[in-house]
TISE-901397 format. One record per atom (N, C-alpha, C): residue in one letter; z, y, x. Coordinates in steps of 0.02 Angstrom, whole numbers, plus 50000, padded with zeros to 5 digits. Layout:
! residues N
AZYX/...
! end
This chain:
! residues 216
X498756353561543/X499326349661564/X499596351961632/X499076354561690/X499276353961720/X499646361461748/X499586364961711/X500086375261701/X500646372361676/X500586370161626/X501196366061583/X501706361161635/X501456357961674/X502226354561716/X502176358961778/X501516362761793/X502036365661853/X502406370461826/X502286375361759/X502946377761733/X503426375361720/X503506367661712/X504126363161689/X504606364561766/X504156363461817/X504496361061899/X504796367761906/X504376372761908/X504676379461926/X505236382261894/X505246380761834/X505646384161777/X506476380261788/X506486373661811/X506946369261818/X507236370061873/X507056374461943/X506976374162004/X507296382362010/X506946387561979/X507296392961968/X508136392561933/X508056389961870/X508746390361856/X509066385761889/X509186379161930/X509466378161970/X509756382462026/X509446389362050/X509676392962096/X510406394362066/X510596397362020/X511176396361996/X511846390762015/X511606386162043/X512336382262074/X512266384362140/X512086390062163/X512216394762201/X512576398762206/X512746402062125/X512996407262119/X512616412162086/X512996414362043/X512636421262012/X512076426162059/X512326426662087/X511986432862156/X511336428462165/X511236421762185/X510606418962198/X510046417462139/X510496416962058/X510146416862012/X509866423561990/X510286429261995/X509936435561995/X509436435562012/X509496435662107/X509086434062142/X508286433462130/X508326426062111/X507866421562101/X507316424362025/X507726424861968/X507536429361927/X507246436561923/X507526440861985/X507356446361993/X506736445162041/X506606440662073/X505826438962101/X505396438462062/X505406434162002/X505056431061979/X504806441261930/X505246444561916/X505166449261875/X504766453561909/X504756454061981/X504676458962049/X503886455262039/X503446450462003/X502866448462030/X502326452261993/X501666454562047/X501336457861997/X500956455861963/X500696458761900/X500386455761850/X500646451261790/X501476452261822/X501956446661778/X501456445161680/X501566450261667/X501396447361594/X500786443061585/X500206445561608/X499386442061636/X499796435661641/X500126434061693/X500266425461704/X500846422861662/X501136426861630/X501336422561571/X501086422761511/X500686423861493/X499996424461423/X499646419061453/X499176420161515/X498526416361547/X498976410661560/X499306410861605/X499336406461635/X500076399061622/X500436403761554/X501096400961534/X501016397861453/X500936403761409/X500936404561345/X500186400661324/X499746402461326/X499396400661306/X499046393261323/X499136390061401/X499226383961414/X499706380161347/X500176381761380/X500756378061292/X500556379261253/X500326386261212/X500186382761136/X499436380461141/X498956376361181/X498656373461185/X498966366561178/X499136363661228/X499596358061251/X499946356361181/X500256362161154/X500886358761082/X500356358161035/X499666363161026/X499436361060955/X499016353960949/X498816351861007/X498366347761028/X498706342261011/X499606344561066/X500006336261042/X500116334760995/X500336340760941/X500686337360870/X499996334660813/X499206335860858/X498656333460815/X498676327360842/X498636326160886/X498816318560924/X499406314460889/X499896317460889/X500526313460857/X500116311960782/X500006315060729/X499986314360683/X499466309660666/X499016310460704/X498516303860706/X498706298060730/X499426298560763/X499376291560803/X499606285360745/X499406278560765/X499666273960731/X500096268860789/X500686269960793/X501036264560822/X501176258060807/X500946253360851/X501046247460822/X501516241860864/X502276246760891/X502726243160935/X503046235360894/X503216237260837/X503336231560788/X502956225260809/X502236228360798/X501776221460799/X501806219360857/X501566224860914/X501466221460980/X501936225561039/X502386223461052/X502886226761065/X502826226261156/X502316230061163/X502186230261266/X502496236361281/X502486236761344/X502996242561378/X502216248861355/X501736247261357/X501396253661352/X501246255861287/X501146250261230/X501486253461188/X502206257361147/X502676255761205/X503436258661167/X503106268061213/X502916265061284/X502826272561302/X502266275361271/X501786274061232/X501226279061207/X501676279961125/X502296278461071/X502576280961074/X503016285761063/X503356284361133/X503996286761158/X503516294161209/X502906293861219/X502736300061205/X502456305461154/X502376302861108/X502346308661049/X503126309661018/X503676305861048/X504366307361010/X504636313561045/X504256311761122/X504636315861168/X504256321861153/X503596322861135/X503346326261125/X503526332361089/X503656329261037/X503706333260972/X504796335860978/X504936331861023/X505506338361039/X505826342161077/X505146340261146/X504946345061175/X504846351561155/X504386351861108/X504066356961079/X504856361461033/X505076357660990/X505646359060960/X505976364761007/X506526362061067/X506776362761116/X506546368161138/X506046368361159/X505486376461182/X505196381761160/X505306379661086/X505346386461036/X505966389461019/X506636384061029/X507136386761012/X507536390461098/X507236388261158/X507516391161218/X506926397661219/X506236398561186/X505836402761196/X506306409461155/X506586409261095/X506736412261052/X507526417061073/X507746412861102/X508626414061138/X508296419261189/X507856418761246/X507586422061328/X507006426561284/X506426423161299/X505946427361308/X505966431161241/X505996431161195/X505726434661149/X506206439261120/X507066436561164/X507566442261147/X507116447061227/X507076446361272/X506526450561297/X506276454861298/X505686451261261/X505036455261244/X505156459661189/X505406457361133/X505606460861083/X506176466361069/X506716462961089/X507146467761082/X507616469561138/X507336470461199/X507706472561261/X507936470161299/X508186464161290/X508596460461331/X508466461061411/X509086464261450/X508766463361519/X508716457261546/X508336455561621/X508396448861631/X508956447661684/X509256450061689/X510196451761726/X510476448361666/X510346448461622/X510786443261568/X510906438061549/X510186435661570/X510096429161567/X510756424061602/X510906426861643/X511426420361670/X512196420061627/X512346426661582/X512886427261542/X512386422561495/X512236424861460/X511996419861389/X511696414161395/X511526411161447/X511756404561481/X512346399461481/X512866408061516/X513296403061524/X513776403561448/X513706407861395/X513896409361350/X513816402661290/X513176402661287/X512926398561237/X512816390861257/X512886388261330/X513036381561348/X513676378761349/X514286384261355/X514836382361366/X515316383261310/X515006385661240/X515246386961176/X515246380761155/X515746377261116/X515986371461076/X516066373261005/X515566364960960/X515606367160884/X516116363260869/X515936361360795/X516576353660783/X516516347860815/X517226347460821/X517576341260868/X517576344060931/X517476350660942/X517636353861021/X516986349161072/X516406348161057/X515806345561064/X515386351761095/X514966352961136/X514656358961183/X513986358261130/X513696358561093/X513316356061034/X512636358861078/X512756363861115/X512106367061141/X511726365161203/X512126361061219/X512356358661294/X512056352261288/X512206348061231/X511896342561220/X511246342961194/X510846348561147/X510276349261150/X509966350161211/X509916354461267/X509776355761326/X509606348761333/X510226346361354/X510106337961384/X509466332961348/X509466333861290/X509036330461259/X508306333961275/X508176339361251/X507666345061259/X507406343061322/X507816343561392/X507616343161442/X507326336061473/X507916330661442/X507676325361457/X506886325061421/X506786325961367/X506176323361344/X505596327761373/X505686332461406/X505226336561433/X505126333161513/X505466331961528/X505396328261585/X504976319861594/X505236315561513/X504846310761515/X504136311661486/X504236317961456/X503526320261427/X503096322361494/X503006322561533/X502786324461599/X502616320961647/X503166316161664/X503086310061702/X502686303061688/X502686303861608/X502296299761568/X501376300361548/X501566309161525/X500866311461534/X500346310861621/X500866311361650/X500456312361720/X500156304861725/X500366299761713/X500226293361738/X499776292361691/X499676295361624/X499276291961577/X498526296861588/X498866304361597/X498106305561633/X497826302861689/X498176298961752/X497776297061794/X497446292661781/X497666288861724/X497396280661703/X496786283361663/X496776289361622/X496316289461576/X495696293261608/X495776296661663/X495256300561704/X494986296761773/X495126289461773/X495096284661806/X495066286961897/X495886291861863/X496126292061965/X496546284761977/X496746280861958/X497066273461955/X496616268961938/X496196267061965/X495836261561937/X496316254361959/X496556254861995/X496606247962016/X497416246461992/X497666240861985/X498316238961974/X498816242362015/X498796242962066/X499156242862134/X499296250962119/X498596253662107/X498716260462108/X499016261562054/X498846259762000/X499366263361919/X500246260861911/X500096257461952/X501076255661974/X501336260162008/X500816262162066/X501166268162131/X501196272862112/X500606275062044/X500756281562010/X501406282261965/X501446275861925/X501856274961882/X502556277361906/X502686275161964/X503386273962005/X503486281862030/X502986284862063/X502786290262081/X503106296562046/X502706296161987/X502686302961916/X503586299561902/X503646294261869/X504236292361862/X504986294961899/X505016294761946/X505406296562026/X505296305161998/X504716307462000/X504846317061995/X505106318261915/X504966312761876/X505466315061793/X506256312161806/X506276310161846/X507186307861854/X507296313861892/X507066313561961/X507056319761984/X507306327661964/X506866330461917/X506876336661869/X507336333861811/X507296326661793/X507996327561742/X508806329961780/X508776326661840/X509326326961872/X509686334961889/X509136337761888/X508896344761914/X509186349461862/X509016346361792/X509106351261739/X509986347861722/X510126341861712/X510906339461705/X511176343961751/X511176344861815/X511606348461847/X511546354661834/X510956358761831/X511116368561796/X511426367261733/X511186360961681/X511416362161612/X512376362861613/X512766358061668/X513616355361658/X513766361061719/X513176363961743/X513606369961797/X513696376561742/X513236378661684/X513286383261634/X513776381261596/X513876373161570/X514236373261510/X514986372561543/X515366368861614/X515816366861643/X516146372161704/X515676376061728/X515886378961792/X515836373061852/X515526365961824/X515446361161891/X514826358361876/X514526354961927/X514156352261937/X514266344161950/X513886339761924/X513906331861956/X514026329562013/X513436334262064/X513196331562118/X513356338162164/X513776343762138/X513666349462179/X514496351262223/X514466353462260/X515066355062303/X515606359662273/X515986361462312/X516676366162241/X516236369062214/X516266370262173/X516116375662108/X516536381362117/X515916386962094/X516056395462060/X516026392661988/X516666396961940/X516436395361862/X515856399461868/X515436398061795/X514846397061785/X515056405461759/X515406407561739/X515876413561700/X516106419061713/X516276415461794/X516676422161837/X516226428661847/X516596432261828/X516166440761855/X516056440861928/X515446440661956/X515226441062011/X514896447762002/X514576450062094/X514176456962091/X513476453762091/X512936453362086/X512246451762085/X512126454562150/X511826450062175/X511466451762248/X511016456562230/X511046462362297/X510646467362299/X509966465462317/X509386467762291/X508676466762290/X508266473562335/
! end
């Protein structure tokens, strides 16, 4: 779990460099490429955490028995409203794994591209002139975010770092605050790719414009 959200924080935090500007998302990307051992820590330390984490969850989901109907408490809607989030999380991360890394690994893709097919495939409209991709993101992201904020509180409760009331509220409020947080984080890269603006961000560069990539 815990490779798995600090890749959530980092991963959300990098492509945010982008309401910077192209040049800083290069940037930021071309660090992350510049690190040594890159592949080692995304096998060890990326890939294989997750498909731990996803096979584990969807054995968890499938065993679970929800019983919000019967007894309808806030910790049962969230135990759940985490295997929903779960399971499209997982969705979401095979289909953003498939678009990046594995056009990649497989068939060349430089990582200078990444910010065109970003801004390509967030800011493309299906029927009804609807950003169709843009709204997955949103969903994808949101649930990865409550999938995180939720997990964190439920591991502290279950590894008895919260024993006391006082404390599983402060956690609660805590983990809670960093999934609004990183949702907020990902809404603004997702409407700066698909809009050329941002919510919360100052004039806007379109997301589109031919810029030069900062020199490295």
């Amino acid at each position: 779990m815990l490779p798995v959200g600090a890749f959530l924080c980092e991963h959300l935090w990098t492509n945010a460099s982008a309401l910077r500007g192209r040049g800083s998302f290069d940037e930021a990307v071309g660090q992350i490429q510049a690190m040594p051992g890159l592949p080692a820590i995304e096998i060890f330390g990326i890939l294989l955490p997750l498909a731990f984490h996803a096979g584990y969850g969807v054995v968890l989901a499938l065993r679970a028995r929800p019983n919000v109907q019967r007894y309808a408490f806030t910790r049962n809607w969230l135990f759940l409203l985490q295997r929903i989030t779960g399971v499209i999380a997982l969705l979401f991360l095979l289909v953003h794994l498939w678009e990046f890394r594995v056009q990649k690994w497989l068939f060349g893709m430089d990582a200078l591209a990444f910010y065109d097919r970003l801004g390509a495939h967030l800011s493309s409209t299906g029927p009804g002139g609807v950003p169709w991709m843009s709204v997955l993101y949103l969903v994808g992201i949101g649930s990865a975010c409550f999938h995180l904020a939720n997990g964190m509180t439920t591991f502290c409760l279950g590894w008895g770092i919260t024993q006391t009331r006082r404390a599983q509220r402060f956690f609660a409020w805590a983990f809670g605050g960093l999934g609004v947080a990183l949702f907020l984080i990902g809404v603004e890269t997702t409407m700066w790719f698909a809009t050329g603006s941002a919510p919360f961000a100052g004039e806007p560069t379109p997301a589109c414009a031919p810029t030069t990539p900062a020199k490295r």
